[in-house]
C-alpha positions as CSV (number, residue, x, y, z in Angstrom):
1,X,31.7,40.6,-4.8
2,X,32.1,40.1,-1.0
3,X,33.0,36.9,0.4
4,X,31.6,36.1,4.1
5,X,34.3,34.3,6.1
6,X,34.3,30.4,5.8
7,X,34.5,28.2,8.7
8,X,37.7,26.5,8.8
9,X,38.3,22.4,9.9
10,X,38.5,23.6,13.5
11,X,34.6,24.6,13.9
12,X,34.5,20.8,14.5
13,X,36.6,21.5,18.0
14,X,33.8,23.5,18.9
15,X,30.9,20.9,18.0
16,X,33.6,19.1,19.9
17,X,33.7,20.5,23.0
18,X,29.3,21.5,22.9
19,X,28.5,17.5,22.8
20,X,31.1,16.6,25.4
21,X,29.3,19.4,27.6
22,X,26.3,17.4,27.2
23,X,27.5,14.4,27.5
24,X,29.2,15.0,31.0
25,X,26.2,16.9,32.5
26,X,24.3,13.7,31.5
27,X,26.7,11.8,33.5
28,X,26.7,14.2,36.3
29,X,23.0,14.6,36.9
30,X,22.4,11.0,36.2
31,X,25.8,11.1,39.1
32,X,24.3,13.2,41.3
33,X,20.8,11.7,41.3
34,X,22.1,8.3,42.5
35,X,24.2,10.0,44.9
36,X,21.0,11.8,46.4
37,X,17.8,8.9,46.0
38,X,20.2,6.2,46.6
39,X,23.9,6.4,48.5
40,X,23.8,3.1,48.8
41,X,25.4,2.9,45.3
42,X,28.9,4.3,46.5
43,X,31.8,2.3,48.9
44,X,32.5,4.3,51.4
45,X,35.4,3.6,53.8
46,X,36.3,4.6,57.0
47,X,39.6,6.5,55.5
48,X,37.4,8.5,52.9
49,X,39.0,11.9,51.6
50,X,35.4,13.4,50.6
51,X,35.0,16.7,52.7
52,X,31.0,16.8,52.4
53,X,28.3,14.1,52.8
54,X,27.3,11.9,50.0
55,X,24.4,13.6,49.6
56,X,25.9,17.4,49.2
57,X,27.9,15.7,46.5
58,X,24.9,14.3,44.7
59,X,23.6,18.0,44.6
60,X,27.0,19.5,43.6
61,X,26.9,17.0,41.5
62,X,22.9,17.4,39.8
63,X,23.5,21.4,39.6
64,X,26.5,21.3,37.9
65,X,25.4,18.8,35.2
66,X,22.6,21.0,34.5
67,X,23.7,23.6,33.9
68,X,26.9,21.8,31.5
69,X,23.9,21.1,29.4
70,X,22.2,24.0,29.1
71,X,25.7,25.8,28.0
72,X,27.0,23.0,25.7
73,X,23.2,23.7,24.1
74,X,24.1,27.4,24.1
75,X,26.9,26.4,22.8
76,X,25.1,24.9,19.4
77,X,22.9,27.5,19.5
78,X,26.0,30.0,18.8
79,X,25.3,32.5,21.5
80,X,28.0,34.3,22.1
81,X,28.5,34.3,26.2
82,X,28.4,30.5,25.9
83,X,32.1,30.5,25.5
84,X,33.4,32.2,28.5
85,X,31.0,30.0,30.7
86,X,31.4,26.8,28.9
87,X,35.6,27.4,30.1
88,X,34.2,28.6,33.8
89,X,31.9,25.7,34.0
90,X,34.7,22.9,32.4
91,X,37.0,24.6,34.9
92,X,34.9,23.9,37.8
93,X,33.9,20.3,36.6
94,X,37.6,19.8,36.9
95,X,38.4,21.0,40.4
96,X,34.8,19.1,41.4
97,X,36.0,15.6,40.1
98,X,39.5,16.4,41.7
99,X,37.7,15.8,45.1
100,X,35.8,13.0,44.0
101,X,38.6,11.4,43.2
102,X,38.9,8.7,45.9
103,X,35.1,7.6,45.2
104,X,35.7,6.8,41.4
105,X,39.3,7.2,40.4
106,X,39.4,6.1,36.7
107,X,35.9,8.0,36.0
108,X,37.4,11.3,37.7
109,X,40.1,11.1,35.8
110,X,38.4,10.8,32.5
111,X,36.0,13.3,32.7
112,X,39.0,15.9,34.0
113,X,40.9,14.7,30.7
114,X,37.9,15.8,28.9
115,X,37.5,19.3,30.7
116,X,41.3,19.8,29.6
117,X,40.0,19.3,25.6
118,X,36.9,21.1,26.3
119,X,38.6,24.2,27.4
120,X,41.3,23.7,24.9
121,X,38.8,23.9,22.2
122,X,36.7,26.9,23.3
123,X,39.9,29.0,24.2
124,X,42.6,27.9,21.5
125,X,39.6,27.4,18.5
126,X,36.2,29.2,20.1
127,X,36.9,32.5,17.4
128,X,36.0,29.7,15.0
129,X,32.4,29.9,16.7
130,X,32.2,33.8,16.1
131,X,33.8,33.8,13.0
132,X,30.7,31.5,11.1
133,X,27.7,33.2,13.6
């Protein structure tokens, strides 16, 4: 009698790192559509750091936190390309909120904090995913 591989306590990494997904592409498009309808939200100083306009950021911004939800969704869904993108796309995130740092600090540097799990989880526990599909 065959056995088919069980899914160890680490699939929950995975669910992990799919919801987060979602949850910062939320946060980004919900980011860049105030950034684009209404820059009156964000401080800007004289001595900014940002290298584009406010509104190229809310775009950056919108784009990328679509496309965070449609892979942490693909993600669920167990396909199997997910993965590598998921890592490409928290990677990028990453680097993005880097240079937004000087507009929201503490925010940048949670949402980089949870790229570092995200990719964690899909590189060090993302065989999980293929082992239960």
């Amino acid at each position: 009698m065959a056995y088919g591989a069980r899914a160890s306590g680490w699939l929950g990494w995975i669910w992990f790192a799919a919801v987060m997904m979602i949850l910062v592409g939320v946060f980004n498009v919900i980011t860049g559509l105030s950034a684009i309808l209404r820059g009156a939200l964000y401080v800007q100083t004289g001595d900014q750091v940002l290298v584009l306009n406010l509104p190229a950021w809310g775009w950056i911004h919108l784009i990328l936190g679509v496309l965070l939800i449609a892979v942490g969704i693909a993600l669920i869904a167990g396909q199997p390309w997910a993965r590598v993108v998921a890592v490409v796309l928290a990677a990028l995130n990453a680097i993005e909120h880097m240079l937004f740092i000087p507009a929201y600090p503490w925010w940048s540097l949670i949402v980089i904090a949870i790229d570092i799990l995200v990719i964690y989880a899909l590189v060090v526990h993302g065989h999980e995913m293929e082992r239960t599909a």
